[in-house]
Legacy VTK file of the C-alpha trace (Angstrom):
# vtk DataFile Version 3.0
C-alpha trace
ASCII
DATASET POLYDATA
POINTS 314 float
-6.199 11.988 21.107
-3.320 9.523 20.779
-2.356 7.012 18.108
0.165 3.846 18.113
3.589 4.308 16.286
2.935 4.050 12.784
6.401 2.248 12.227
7.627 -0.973 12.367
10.374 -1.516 15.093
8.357 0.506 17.542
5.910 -1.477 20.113
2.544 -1.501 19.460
1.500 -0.085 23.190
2.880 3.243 22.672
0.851 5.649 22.164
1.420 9.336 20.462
-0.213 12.268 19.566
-2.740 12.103 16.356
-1.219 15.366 15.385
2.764 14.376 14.843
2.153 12.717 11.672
0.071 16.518 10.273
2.998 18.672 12.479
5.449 17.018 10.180
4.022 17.329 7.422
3.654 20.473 7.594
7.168 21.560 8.428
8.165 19.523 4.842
5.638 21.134 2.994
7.478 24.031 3.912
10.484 23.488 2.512
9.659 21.235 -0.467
6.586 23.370 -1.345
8.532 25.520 -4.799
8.966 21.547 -6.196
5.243 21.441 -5.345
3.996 23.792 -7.317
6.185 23.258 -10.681
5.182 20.153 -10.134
1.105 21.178 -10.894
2.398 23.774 -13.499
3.827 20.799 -15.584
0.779 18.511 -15.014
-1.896 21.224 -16.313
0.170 21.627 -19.572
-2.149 20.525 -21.987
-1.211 18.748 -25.265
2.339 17.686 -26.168
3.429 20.625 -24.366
7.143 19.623 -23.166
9.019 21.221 -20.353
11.613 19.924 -17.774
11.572 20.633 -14.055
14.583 22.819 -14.432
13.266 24.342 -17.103
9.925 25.327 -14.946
11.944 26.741 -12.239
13.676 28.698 -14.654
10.390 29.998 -16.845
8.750 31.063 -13.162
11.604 33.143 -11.664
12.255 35.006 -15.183
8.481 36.346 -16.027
7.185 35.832 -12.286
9.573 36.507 -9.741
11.317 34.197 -6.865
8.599 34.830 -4.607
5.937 33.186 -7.486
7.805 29.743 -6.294
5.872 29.969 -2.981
2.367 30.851 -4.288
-0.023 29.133 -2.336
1.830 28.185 0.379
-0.989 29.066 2.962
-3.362 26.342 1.028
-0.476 23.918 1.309
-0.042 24.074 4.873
-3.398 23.846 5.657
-4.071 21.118 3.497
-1.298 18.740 5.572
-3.232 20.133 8.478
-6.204 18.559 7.352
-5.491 15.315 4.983
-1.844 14.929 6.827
-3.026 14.964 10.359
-6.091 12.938 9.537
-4.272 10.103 7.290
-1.106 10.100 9.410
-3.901 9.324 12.591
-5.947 7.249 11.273
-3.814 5.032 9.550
-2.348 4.486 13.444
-5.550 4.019 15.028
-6.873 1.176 12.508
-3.296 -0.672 12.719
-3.995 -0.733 16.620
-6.530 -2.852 16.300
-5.296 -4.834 13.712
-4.799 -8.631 15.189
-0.695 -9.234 14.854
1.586 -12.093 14.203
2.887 -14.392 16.596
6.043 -12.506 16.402
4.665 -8.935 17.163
4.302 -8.103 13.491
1.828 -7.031 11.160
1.167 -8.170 7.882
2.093 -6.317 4.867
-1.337 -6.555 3.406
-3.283 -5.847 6.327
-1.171 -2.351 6.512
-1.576 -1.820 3.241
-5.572 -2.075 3.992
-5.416 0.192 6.932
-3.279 2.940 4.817
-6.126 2.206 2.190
-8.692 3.140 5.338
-6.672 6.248 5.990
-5.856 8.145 2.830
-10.094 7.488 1.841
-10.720 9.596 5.088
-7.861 11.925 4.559
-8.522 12.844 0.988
-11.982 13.546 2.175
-10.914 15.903 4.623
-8.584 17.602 2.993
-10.147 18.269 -0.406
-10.872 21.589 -0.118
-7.296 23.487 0.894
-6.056 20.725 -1.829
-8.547 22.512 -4.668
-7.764 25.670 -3.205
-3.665 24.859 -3.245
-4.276 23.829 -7.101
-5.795 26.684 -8.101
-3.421 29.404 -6.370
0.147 27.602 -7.670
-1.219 27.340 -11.412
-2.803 30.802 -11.148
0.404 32.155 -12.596
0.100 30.680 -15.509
-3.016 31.860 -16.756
-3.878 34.430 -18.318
-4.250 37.565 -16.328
-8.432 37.551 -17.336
-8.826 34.259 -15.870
-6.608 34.284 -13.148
-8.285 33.690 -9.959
-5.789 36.261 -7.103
-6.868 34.155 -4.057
-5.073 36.175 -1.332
-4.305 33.387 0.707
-5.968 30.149 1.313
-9.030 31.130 3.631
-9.541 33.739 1.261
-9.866 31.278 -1.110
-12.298 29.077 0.808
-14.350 32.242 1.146
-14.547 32.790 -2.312
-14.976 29.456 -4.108
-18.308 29.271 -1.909
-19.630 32.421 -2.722
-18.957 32.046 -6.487
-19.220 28.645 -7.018
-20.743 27.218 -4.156
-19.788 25.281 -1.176
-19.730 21.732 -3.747
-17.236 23.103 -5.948
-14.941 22.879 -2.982
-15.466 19.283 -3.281
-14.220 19.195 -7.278
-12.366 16.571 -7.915
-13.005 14.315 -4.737
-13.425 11.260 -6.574
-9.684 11.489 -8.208
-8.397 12.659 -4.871
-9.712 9.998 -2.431
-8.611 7.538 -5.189
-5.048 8.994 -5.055
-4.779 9.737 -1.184
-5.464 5.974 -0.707
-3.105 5.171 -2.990
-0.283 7.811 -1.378
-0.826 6.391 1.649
-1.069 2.626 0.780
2.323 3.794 -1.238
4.363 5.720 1.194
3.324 4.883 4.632
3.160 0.960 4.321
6.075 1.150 1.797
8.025 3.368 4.321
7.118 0.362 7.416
7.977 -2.544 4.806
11.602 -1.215 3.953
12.120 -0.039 7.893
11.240 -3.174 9.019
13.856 -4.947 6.316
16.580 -2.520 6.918
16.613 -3.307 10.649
16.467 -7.056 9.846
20.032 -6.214 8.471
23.195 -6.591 11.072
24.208 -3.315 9.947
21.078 -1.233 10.643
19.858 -0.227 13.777
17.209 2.562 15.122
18.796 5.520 13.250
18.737 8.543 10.735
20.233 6.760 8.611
17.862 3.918 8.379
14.910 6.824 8.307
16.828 7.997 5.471
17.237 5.092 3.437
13.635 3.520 4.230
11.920 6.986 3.574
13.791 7.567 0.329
12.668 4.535 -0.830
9.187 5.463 0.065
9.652 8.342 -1.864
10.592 6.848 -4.984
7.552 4.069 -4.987
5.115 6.779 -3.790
5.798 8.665 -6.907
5.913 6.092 -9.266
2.448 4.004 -8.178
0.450 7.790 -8.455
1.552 9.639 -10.877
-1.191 8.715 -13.015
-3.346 9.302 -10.314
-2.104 13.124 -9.249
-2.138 13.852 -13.010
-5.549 13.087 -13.472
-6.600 15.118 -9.889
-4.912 18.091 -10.768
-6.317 18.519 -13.805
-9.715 17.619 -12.604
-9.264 20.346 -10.046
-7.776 23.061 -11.821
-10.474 22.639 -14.495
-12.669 26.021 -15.001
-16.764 25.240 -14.702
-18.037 23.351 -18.253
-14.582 21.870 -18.923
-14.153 18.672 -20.295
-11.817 17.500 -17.585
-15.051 16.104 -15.474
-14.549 12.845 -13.827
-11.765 10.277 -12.886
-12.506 7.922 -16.083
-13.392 10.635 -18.859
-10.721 12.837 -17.599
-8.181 9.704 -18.168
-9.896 8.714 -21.331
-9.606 12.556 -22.801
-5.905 12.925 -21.642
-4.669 9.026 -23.190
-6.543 10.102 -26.846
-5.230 13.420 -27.178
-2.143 13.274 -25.657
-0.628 9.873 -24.703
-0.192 7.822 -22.016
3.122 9.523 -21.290
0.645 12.110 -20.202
-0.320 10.467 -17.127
3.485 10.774 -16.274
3.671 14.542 -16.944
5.683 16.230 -14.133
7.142 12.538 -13.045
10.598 14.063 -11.667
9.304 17.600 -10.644
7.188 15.210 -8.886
9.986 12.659 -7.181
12.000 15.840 -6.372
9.613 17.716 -4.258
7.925 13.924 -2.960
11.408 12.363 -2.110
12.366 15.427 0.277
8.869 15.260 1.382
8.964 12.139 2.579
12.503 11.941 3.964
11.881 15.379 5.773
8.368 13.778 7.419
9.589 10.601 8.404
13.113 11.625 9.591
10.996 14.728 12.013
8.811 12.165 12.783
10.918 9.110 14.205
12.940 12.172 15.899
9.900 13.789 17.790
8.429 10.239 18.701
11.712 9.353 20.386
11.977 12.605 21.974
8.174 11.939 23.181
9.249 8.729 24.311
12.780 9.561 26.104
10.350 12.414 28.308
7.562 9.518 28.867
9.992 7.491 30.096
11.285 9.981 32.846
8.002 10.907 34.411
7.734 9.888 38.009
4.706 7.611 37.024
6.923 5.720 34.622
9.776 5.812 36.580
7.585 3.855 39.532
6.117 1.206 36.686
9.915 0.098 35.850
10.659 0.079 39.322
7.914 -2.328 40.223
8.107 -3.752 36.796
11.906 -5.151 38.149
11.146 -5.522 41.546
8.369 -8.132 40.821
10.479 -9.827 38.441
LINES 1 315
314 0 1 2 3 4 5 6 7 8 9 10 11 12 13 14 15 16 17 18 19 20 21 22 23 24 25 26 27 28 29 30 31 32 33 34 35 36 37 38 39 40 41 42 43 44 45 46 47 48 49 50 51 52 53 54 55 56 57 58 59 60 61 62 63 64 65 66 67 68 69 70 71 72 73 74 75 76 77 78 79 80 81 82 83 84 85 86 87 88 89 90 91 92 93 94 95 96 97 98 99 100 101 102 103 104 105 106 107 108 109 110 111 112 113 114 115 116 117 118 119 120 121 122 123 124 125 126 127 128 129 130 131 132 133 134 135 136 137 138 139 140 141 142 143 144 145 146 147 148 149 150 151 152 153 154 155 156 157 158 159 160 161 162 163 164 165 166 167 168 169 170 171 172 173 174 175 176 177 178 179 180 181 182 183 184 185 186 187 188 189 190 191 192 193 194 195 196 197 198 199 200 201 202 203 204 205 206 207 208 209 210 211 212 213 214 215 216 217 218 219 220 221 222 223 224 225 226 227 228 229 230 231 232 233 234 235 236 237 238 239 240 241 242 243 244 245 246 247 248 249 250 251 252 253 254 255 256 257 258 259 260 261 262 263 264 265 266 267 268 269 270 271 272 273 274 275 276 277 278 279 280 281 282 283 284 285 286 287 288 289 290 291 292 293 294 295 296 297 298 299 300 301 302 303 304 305 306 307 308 309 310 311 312 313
């Protein structure tokens, strides 16, 4: 299945694999995956419980070991395998049949509803690796009674519906489609708005440098609008059976009276630092696999024979 470019600057009648976005992705999550996971250690801290990123990274290699940074790894590839891939697709497919401007363009808002579209499907998709990918990177926190020792992430799946039932694997879906709509609406429109604007600029053109800048920008806004969001989700799904953490609202409400709004921020630049990487790494792959996809499109004999008519009828 194939997908229009999901950036600005590109025509709308090309056409790419629904996987690139998910492939990406994936190879990020791979580096940036360590951030990920202090990242969820600092947002289940309950109370006023205070700890910096470097402090984390710290804490985890002295009482668990360097290889504790890359605990569930195996959940966190295949959750971009499954909410990456899908939201990454679908946000493409819905902007190609989005009506555009005059001018070739497409309003801001009307991408901002499509990414909406996208992260709702993708968050539904890939809820279970994500509840699986929660549970495995906090595990070494918890005491050794209630830690959970998923092997890896199927391992996990297998589990969580044998003792708890396939709907468990579905904890926290309401908190996750809420922030996967908001991730998306954040960082994929966000990422075409500032593209778009940095190309408007004489000194931009179709460069790494322009992925850099526009991604890294992404990043930052990404973080920022769902914080509150991710803070809320993780805790939701990290949350043992008969917790109080049940629900978007009471979850919110519970963590606001007994520990602050600053607690919707916890984990704010463990959070930037693995999502700015993230995002630079994705969209920088990204741009450079759809323009080698296009440079070997454009030297098939069929397209060869298109331009070739395309000039000669001209």
């Amino acid at each position: 299945m194939a997908t229009t470019a999901a950036t600005s600057g590109k025509p709308a009648s090309k056409t790419y694999p629904f996987w690139f976005g998910g492939e990406c992705a994936s190879l990020a999550a791979c580096c940036t995956h360590p951030l990920d996971l202090v990242k969820v250690r600092l947002q289940t801290m309950k109370g006023h419980t205070r700890m910096g990123t470097a402090q984390a990274i710290v804490t985890i290699l002295r009482v668990e070991g360097p290889l504790a940074l890359f605990n569930g790894l195996s959940a966190s590839l295949l959750r971009q395998a499954t909410y990456s891939t899908v939201r990454f697709g679908v946000y493409d497919v819905v902007k190609e049949h989005i009506p555009r401007e005059a001018n070739g363009t497409i309003p801001v808002y009307k991408m901002m509803g499509a990414a909406v579209v996208a992260g709702c499907v993708g968050g539904v998709f890939g809820n279970p690796a994500d509840v699986i990918n929660v549970r495995m990177q906090n595990d070494g926190q918890l005491p050794p009674e209630k830690q959970r020792n998923y092997r890896h992430a199927l391992d996990g799946l297998r589990r969580v519906t044998m003792e708890e039932g396939a709907g468990a694997l579905m904890r926290g879906v309401g908190p996750n489609i809420q922030r996967a709509a908001i991730m998306t609406c954040s960082q994929l429109t966000s990422y075409d708005f500032f593209k778009a604007k940095l190309l408007a600029m004489p000194y931009f053109g179709e460069s790494v440098w322009t992925h850099f800048a526009a991604s890294l920008l992404s990043g930052l806004v990404a973080t920022t609008v769902c914080s509150p969001v991710d803070v809320v989700k993780t805790r939701v799904m990290n949350a043992p059976p008969g917790s109080e953490f049940k629900g978007t609202l009471r979850t919110m409400g519970h963590m606001l009276r007994h520990e602050g709004i600053s607690s919707l921020f916890k984990g704010w630049v463990a959070a930037f630092t693995r999502l700015g990487p993230h995002t630079i790494i994705t969209f920088i792959i990204l741009e450079q696999i759809r323009s080698l996809y296009d440079r070997r499109r454009e030297s098939t004999p069929l397209a060869m024979v298109a331009a070739t008519s395309a000039n000669t009828t001209s």
